[in-house]
C-alpha positions as CSV (number, residue, x, y, z in Angstrom):
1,X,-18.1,-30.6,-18.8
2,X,-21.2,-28.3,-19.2
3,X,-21.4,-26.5,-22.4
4,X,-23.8,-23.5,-23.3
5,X,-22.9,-22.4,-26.5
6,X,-26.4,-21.3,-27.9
7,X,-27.7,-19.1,-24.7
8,X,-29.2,-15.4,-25.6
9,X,-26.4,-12.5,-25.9
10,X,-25.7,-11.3,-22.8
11,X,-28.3,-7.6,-22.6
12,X,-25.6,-4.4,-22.7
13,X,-28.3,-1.6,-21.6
14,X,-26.4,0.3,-18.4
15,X,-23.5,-1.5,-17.5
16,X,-21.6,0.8,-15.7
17,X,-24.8,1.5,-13.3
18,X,-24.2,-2.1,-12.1
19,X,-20.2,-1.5,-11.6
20,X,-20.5,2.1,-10.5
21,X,-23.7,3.1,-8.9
22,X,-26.1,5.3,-11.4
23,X,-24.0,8.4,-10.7
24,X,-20.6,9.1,-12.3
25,X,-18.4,9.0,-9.8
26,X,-16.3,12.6,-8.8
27,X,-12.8,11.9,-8.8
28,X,-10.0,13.9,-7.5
29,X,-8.1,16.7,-9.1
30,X,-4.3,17.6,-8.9
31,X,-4.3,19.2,-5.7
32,X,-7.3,17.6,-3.8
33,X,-5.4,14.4,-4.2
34,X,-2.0,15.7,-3.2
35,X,-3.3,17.5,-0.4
36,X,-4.2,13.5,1.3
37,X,-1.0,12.0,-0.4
38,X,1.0,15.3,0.4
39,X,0.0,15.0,4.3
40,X,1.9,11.9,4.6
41,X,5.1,12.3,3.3
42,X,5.6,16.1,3.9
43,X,5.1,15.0,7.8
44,X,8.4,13.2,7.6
45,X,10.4,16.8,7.4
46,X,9.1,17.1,11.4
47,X,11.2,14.2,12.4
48,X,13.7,12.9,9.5
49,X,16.4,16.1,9.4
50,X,16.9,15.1,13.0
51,X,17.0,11.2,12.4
52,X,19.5,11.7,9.7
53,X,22.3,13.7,11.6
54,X,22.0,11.0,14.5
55,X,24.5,8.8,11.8
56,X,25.1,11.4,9.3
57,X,26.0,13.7,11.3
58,X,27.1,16.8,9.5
59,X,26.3,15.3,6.5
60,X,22.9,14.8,6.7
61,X,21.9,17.3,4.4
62,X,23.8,15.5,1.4
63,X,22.2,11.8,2.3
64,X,19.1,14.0,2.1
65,X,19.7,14.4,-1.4
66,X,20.7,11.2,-1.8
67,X,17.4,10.2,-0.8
68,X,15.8,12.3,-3.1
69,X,17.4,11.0,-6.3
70,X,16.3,7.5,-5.4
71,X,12.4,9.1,-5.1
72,X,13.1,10.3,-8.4
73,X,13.8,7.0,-9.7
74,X,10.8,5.4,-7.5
75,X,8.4,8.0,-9.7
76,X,9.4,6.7,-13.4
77,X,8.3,2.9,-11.4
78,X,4.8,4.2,-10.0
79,X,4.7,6.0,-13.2
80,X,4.9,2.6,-14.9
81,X,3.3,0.4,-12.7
82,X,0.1,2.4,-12.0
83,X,-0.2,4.1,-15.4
84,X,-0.7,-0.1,-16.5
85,X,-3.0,-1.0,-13.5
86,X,-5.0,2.1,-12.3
87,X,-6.7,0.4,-9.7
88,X,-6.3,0.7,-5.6
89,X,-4.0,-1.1,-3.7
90,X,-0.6,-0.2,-4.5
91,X,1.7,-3.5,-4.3
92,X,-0.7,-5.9,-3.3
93,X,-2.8,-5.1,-7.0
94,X,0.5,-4.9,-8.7
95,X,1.4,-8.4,-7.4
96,X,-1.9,-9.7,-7.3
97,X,-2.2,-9.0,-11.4
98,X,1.2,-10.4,-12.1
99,X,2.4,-13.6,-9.8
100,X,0.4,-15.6,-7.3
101,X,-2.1,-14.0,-4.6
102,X,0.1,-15.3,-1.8
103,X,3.2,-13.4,-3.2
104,X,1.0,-10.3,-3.1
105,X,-1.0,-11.1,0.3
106,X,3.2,-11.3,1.4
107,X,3.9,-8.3,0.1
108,X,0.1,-6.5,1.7
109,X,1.0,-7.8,5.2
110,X,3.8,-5.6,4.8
111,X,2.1,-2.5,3.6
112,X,-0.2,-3.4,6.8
113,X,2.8,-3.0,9.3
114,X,3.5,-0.1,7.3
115,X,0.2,1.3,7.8
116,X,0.9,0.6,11.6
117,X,4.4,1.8,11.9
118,X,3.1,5.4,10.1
119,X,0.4,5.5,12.6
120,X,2.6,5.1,15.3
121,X,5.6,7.2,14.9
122,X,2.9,10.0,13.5
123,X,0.7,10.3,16.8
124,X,3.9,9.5,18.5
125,X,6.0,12.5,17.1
126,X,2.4,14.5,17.7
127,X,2.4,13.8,20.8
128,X,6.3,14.6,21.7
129,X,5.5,18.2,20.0
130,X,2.3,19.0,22.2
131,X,4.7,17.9,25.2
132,X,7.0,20.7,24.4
133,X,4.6,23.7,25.1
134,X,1.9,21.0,27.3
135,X,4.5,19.6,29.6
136,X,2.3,18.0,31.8
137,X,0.5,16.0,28.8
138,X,2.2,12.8,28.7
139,X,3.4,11.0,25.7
140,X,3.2,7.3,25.9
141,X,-0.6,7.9,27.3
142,X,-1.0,10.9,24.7
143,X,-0.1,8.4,22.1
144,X,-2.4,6.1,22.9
145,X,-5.5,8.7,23.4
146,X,-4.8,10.0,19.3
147,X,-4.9,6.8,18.3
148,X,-7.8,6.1,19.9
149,X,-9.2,9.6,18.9
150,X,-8.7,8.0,15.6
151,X,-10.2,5.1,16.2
152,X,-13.2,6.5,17.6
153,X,-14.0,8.9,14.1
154,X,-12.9,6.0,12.0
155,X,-15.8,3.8,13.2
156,X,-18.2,6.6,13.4
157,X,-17.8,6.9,9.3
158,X,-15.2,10.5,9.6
159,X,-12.7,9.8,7.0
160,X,-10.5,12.0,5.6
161,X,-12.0,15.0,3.4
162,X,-9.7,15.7,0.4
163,X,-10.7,19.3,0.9
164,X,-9.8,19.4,4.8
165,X,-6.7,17.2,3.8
166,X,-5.7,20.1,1.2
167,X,-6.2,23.0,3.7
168,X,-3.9,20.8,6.0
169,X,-1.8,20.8,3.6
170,X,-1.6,24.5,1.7
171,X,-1.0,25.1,6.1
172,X,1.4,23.0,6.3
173,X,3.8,23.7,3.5
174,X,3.0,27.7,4.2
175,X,4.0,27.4,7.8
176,X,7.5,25.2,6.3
177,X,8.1,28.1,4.1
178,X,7.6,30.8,6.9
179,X,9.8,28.2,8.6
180,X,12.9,28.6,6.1
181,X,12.5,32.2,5.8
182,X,13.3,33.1,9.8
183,X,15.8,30.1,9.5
184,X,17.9,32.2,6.8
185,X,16.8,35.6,8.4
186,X,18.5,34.1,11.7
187,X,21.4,32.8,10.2
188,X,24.5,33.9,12.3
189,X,26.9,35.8,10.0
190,X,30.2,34.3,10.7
191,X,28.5,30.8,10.5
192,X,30.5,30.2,13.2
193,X,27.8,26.9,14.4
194,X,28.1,25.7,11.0
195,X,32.2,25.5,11.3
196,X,32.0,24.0,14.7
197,X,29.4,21.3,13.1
198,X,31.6,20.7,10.0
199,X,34.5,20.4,12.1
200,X,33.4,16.9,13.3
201,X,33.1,15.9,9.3
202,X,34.1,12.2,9.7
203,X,36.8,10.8,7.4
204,X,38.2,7.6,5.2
205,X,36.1,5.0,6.8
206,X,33.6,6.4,8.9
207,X,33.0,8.8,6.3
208,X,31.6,6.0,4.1
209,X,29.5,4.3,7.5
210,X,28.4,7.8,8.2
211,X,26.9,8.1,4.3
212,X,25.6,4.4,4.4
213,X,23.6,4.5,7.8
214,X,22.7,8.3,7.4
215,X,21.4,6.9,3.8
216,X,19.8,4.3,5.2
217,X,18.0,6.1,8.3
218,X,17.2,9.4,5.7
219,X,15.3,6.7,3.8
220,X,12.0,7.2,6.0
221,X,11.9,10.8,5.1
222,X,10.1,9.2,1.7
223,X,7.7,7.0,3.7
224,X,4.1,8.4,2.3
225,X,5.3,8.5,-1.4
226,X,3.4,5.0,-1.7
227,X,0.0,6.2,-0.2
228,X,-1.0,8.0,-3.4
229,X,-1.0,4.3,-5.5
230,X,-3.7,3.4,-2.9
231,X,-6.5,5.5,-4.3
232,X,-5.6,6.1,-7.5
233,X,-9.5,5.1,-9.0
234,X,-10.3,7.9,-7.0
235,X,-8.4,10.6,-9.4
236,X,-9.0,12.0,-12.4
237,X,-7.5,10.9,-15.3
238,X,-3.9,12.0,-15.7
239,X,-3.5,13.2,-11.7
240,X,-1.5,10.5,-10.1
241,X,1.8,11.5,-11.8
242,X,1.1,14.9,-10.8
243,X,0.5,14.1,-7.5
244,X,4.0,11.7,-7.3
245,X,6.0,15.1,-9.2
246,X,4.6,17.3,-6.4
247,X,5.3,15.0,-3.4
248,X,8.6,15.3,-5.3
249,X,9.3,18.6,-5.0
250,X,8.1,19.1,-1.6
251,X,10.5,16.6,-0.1
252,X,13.6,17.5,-2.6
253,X,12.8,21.5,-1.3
254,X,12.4,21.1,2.5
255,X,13.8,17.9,3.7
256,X,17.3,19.1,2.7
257,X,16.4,22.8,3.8
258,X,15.2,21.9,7.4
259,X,18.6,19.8,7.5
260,X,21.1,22.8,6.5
261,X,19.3,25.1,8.8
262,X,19.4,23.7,11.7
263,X,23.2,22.4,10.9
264,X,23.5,26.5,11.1
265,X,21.2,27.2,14.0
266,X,22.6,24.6,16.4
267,X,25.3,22.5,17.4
268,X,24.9,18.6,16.3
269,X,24.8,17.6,20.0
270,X,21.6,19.8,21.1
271,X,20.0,18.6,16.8
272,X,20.5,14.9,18.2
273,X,19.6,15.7,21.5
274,X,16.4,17.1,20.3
275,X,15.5,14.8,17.5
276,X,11.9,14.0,18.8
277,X,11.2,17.7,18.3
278,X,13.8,19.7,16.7
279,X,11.6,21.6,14.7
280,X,9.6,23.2,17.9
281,X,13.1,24.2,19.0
282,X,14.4,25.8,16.2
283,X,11.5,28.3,15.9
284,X,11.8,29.0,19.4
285,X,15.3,30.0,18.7
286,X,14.0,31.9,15.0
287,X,11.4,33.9,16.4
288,X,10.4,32.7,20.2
289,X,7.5,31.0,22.2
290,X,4.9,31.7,20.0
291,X,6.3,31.0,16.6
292,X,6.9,27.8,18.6
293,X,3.3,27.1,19.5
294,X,2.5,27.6,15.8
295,X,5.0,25.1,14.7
296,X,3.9,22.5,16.9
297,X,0.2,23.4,16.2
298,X,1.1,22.7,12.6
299,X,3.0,19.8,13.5
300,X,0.4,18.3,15.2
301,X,-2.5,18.6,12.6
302,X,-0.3,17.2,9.5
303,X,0.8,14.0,11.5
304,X,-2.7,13.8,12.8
305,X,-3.9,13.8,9.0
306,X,-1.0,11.1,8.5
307,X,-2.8,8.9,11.3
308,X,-5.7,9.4,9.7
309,X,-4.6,8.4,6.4
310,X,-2.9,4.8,8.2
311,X,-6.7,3.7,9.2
312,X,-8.4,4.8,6.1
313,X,-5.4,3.3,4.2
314,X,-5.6,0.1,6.2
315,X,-9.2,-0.3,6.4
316,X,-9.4,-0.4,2.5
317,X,-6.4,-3.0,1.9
318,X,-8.0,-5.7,4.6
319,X,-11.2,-5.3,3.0
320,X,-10.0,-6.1,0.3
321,X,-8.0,-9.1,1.3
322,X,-10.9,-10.4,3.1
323,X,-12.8,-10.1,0.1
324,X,-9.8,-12.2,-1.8
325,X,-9.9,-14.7,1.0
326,X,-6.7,-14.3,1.8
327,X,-7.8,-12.8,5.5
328,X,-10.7,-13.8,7.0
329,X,-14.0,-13.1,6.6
330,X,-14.6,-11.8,10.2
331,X,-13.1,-8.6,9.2
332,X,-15.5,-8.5,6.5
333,X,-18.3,-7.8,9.0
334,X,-20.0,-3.7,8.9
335,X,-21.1,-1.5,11.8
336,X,-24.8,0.1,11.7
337,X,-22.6,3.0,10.1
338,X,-21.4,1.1,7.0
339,X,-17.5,1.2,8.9
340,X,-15.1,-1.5,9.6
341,X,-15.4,-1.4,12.7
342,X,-13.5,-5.0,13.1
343,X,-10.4,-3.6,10.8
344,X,-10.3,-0.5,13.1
345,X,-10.3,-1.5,16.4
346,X,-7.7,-4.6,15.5
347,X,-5.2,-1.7,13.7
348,X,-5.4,0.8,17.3
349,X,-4.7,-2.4,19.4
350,X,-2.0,-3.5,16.9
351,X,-0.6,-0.1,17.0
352,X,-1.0,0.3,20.3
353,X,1.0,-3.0,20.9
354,X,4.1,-2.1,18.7
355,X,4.2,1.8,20.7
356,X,4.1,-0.1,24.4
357,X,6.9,-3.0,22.7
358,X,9.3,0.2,21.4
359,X,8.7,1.5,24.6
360,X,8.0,4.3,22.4
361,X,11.5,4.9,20.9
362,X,11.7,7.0,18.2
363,X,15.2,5.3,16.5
364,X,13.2,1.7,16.8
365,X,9.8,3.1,15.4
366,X,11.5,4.9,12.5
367,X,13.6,1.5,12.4
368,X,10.4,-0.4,11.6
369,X,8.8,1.9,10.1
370,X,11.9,2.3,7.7
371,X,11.9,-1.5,7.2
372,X,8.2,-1.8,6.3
373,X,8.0,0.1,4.1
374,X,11.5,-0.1,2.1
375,X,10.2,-3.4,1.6
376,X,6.6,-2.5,0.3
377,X,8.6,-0.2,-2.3
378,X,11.1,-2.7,-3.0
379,X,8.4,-4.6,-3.7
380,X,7.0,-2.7,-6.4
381,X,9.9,-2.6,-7.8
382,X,9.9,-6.0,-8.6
383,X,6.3,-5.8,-9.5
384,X,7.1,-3.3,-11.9
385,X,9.9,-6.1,-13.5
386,X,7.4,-8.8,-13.6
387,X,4.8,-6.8,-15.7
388,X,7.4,-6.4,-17.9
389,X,7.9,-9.9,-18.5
390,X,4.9,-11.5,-17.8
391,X,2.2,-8.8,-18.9
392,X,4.4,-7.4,-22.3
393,X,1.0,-6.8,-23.2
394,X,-0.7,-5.1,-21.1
395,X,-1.2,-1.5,-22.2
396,X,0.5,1.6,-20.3
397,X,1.0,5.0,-20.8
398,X,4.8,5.2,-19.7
399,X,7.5,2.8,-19.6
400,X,10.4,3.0,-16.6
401,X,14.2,2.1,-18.1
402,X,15.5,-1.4,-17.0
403,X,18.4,0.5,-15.1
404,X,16.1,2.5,-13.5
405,X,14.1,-0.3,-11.6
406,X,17.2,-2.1,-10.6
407,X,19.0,1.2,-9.2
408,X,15.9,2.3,-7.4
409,X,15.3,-1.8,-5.9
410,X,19.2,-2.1,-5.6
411,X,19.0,1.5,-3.1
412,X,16.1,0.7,-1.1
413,X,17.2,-3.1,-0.6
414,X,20.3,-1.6,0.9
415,X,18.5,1.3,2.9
416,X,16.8,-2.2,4.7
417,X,19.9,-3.5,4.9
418,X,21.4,-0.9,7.0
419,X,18.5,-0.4,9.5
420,X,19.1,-3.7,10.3
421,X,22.9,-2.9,11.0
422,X,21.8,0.1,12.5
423,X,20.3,-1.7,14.8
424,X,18.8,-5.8,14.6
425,X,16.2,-5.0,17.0
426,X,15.0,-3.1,13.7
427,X,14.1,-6.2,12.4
428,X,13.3,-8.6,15.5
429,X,10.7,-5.7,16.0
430,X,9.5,-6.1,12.6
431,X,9.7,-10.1,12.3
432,X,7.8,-9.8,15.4
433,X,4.4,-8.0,14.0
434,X,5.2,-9.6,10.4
435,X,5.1,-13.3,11.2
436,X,2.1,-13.5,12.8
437,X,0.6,-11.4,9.9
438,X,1.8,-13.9,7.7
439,X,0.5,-17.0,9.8
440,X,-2.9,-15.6,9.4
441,X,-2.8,-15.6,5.4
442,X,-0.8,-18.8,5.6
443,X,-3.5,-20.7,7.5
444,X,-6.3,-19.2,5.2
445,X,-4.3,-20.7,2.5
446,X,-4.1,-23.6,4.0
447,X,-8.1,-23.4,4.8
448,X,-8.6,-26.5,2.7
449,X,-6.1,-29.4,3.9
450,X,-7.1,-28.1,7.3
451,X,-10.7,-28.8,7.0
452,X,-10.0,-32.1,5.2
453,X,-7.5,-33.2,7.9
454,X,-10.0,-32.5,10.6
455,X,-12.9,-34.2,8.5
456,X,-10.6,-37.2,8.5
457,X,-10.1,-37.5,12.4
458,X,-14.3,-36.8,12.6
459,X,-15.1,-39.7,10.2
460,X,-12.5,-41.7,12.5
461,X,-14.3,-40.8,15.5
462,X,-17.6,-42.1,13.9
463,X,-21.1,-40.7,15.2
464,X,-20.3,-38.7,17.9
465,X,-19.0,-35.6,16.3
466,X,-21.9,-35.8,13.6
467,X,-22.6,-32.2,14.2
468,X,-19.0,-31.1,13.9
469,X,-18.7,-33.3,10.8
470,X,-21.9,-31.8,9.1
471,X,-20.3,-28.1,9.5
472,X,-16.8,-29.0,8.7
473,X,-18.2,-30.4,5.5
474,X,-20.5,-27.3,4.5
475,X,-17.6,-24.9,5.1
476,X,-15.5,-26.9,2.9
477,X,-18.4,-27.4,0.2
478,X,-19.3,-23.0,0.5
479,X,-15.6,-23.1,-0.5
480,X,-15.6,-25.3,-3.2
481,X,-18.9,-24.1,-5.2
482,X,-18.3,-20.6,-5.3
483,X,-17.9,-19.7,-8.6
484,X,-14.8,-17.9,-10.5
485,X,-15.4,-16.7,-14.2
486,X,-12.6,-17.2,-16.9
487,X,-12.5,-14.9,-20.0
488,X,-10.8,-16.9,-22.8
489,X,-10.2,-15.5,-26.5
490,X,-9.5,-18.7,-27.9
491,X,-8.5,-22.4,-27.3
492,X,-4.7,-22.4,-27.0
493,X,-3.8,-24.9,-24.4
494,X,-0.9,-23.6,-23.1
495,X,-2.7,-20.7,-22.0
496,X,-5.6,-22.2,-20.9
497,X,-3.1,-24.4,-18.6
498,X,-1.5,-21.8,-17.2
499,X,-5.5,-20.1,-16.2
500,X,-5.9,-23.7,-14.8
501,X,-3.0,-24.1,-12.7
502,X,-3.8,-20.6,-11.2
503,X,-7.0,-21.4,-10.1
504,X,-6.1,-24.4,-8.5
505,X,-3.1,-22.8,-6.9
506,X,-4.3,-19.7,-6.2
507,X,-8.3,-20.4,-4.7
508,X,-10.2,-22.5,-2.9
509,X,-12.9,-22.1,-5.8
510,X,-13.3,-25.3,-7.9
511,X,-15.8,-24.0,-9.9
512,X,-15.1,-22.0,-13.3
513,X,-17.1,-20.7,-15.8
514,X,-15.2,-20.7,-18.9
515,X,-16.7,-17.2,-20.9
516,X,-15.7,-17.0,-25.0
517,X,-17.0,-14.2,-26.6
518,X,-16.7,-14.0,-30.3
519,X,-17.7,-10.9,-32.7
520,X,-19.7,-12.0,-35.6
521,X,-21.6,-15.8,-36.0
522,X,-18.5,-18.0,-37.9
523,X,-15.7,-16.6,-36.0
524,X,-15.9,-18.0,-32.7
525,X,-13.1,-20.9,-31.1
526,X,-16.0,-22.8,-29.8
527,X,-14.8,-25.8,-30.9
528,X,-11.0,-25.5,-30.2
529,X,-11.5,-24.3,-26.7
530,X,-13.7,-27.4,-26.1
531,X,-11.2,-29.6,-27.6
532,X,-8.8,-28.1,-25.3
533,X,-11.3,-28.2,-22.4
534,X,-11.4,-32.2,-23.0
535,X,-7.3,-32.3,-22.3
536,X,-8.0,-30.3,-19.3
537,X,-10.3,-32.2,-17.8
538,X,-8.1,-35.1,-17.2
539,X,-4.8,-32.7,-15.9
540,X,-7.1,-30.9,-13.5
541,X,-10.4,-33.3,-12.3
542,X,-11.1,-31.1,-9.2
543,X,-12.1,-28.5,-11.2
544,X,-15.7,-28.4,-12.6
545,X,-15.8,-26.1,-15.7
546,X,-18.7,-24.8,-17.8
547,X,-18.3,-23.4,-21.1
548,X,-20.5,-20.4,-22.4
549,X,-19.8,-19.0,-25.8
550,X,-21.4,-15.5,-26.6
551,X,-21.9,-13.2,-29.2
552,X,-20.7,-10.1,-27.8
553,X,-17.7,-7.4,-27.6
554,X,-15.2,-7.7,-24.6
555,X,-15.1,-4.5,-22.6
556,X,-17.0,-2.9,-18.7
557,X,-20.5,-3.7,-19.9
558,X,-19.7,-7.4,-20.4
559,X,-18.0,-7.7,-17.1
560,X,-21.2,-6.2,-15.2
561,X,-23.2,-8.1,-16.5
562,X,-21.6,-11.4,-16.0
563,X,-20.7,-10.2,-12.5
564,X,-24.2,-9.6,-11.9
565,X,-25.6,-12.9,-13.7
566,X,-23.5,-15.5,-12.4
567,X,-23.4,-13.6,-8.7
568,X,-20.0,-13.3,-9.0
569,X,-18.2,-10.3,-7.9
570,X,-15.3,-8.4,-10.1
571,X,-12.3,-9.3,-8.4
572,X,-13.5,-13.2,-8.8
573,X,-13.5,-12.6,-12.5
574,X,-10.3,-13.5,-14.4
575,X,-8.7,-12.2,-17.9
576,X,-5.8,-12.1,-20.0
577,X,-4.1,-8.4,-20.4
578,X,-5.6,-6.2,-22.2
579,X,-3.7,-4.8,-24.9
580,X,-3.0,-1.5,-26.7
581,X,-5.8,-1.4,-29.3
582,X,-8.4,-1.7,-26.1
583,X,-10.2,1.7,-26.0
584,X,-11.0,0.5,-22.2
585,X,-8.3,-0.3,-19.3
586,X,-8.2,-2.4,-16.0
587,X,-9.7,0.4,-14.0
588,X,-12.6,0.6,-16.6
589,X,-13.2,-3.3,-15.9
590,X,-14.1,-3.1,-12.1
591,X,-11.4,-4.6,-10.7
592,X,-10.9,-7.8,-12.6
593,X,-7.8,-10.0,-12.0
594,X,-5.1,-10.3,-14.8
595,X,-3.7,-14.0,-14.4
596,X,-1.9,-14.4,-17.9
């Protein structure tokens, strides 16, 4: 074991420059960031009312609600959960910084099929809304060409503006409001549709399957509440709940409102009958054809901004797998533009694949849609429970009651639940784009013993696969020698066991630099974490560790300039949690990994 205890303190001039670029970086205020957040899940009021009285029936207004209180409950676990680790990638980085990376590369193929599904049933629901004024503009192929439109400004380097996203957005909810103010103004005076409609009010039995599957299906009008978790390091300080209370609102205000009216404006068979586009009819029955045109106009743009959203949502997450290893390095790989261009065009042909399986059916998108991400919330849930037991001390700003978290996992583990009873193509769809997903990160965990296996049969097969052997040999030793760095605060073995068996079950790496740094000459460990080094050595002989002992104050100018001396980058760079007397958190820290 190397050991460098007496090298020069590590220089602390501009830190931050080498994490962050020279110049500060302009985050996002309150409504900038809801205004890309806000797209997303205020899109789901085109489509959801409709979805919900196809098993609701008559009640879908009050599984509405229903759906609400459990959003409600899903804020206090964000709240939590994000408010502890501030950094981009929703569940994936709340998994990745509390259990093992292949629990959280699990739980990021699912946000990727999410990604997919809200893609598809966006452009998809677009395009059924431009039918209804363009009739001869086909929907399957109209599908296709957004998401190709898409595609197209993805690669080119158009992402999403927050300020475009807001305008979308102050349209959007204007034109809802306009919306409910006809509905009422239109409102027939007997109520004598609402009667009719309550009249088939199911009872005893299939009152309580009506409730369940209406639950259940009513679920996806929250899909979009997780998108603001995936660029949180891109708001200011103090914005992300703000953005989660008004995403709130929005859905608890219109969702149930949509619902009701149109329960008044037309009889349950023609609001099922409709369902791809029921809000394009009830404004042609409010105020005619072109308060119709204007509704589908709007429609149009805010699930347009929700496609968007899906590739510059997806584009981040695999790049940041890929950079974890955990997908591979081919989608690593940047167009003369500085896009993904890789990431991009797999997503549209992915999305593309799911639209022509579904045959384009609304029920068995919003199935898997409904499915994915349940799951990816579920998810965080249980994220949210493990910080809580395995990262006590990890500082946060707000703290989510143990009842809480269990309601809000317990609802939306039974909202998957019954879209599978709904219908089990649900799932056969979704174990269908899943599975493979999951191969991929399987077999780039099992990167190693496959290269070893195949440099076995090579060596068997003597000299005349010496070219084959030579490369399978330097893939596995590029693997081996990169380097991961360890920040220890002292020598305690059980912890520095528990770093050890991470890094060995976790990466391919088998080289760690073990990094102590101590505050004043005569109060370092130095000698107790080498003593426990020595243990370690004969539990774990694959690795190769060095020590480095520092004099020096843990905190973002440290990590840069490790980062930048040992040519590691951030997310290779390993800690304990930082705890409440830190003036400094995770996001301050570059995107360092929390392992115990």
């Amino acid at each position: 074991m190397e050991s460098n205890s007496k090298t020069p303190a590590v220089p602390t001039p501009t830190p931050r420059e080498l994490l962050f670029g020279t110049e500060p970086k302009k985050r996002l205020g309150q409504w900038l960031a809801t205004g890309i957040c806000g797209n997303d899940i205020t899109s789901s009021c085109l489509y959801v009312s409709a979805i919900a009285a196809v098993y609701a029936g008559v009640l879908a207004p009050v599984v509405l609600l229903m759906v609400v209180a459990v959003l409600y409950l899903y804020k206090k676990v964000y709240t939590e959960v994000v408010g502890a680790l501030p950094l981009n990638g929703g569940t994936y980085n709340a998994l990745l910084n509390s259990t093992s990376k292949f629990a959280a590369a699990l739980a990021a193929c699912m946000t990727i099929l999410s990604y997919v599904a809200t893609a598809v049933i966006s452009s998809k629901t677009a395009a059924e809304y431009l039918h209804t004024i363009f009739p001869s503009f086909g929907v399957m192929e109209g599908t296709i060409l957004i998401l190709g439109i898409f595609a197209t400004l993805a690669i080119i380097g158009i992402t999403e503006s927050a300020v475009v996203a807001l305008t979308i957005f102050i349209i959007h909810m204007s034109t809802l409001a306009v919306f409910c103010v006809l509905g009422f103004i239109k409102l027939p005076s007997d109520f004598h549709i609402l009667k009719a409609n309550l009249s088939t009010l199911p009872v005893g039995k299939d009152l309580l399957i009506a409730i369940s599957l209406g639950f259940s299906a009513a679920l996806l009008g929250i899909s979009g509440f997780e998108s603001s978790a995936n660029f949180v390091e891109e708001q200011d300080v103090g914005v992300f709940r703000k953005t989660l209370r008004n995403m709130l609102i929005a859905v608890a205000i219109f969702n149930p409102l949509v619902s009701i009216l149109s329960l008044n404006l037309l009889p349950l068979a023609e609001i099922v009958g409709h369902k791809d586009y029921l809000l394009s009819e009830m404004a042609h029955l409010m105020a005619g054809q072109t308060f119709k045109v204007i509704i589908v106009l709007d429609a149009t743009l805010v699930l347009s901004g929700a496609v968007l959203t899906s590739y510059v949502g997806v584009t981040g997450l695999v790049h940041r797998m890929a950079l974890d290893q955990v997908l591979p390095q081919f989608f690593l790989k940047k167009s003369r533009r500085n896009t993904s261009h890789r990431i991009i065009i797999t997503f549209f042909l992915l999305c593309s694949s799911i639209l022509l399986v579904t045959k384009g059916s609304l029920l068995s998108l919003a199935g898997v849609y409904t499915i994915s991400f349940l799951g990816v919330m579920t998810l965080f849930g249980l994220g949210n429970i493990l910080l809580k037991t395995r990262r006590k001390e990890l500082k946060r700003t707000y703290r989510a009651g143990w009842v809480t978290i269990i309601i809000a996992i317990l609802a939306t583990s039974v909202g998957m639940v019954g879209n599978v009873i709904i219908d089990h193509y649900n799932l056969l769809y979704f174990m269908q784009y899943f599975i493979p997903t999951v191969l991929v990160v399987v077999l780039m965990y099992m990167r190693m013993p496959i290269y070893k296996t195949v440099l076995q049969v090579l060596n068997n097969l003597m000299g005349r696969f010496l070219v084959w052997r030579t490369i399978v040999i330097d893939r596995i030793t590029s693997l081996t020698e990169q380097r991961v760095v360890l920040f220890v605060r002292g020598g305690e073995l059980r912890r520095l066991h528990t770093a050890f068996n991470y890094i060995v079950n976790n990466e391919s790496s088998r080289s760690v630099v073990i990094f102590h740094l101590y505050p004043n000459p005569g109060q370092s460990d130095e000698e107790e974490i080498k003593h426990s080094l020595k243990a370690l050595e004969e539990i774990f002989p694959m690795l190769r560790a060095k020590f480095v002992a520092r004099e020096g104050k843990f905190g973002p100018e440290i990590i840069a300039a490790v980062s930048e001396e040992f040519g590691v980058r951030t997310n290779n760079i390993f800690i304990g949690a930082p705890e409440e007397k830190h003036t400094f958190s995770i996001q301050d820290l570059g995107g360092v990994r929390v392992i115990f």
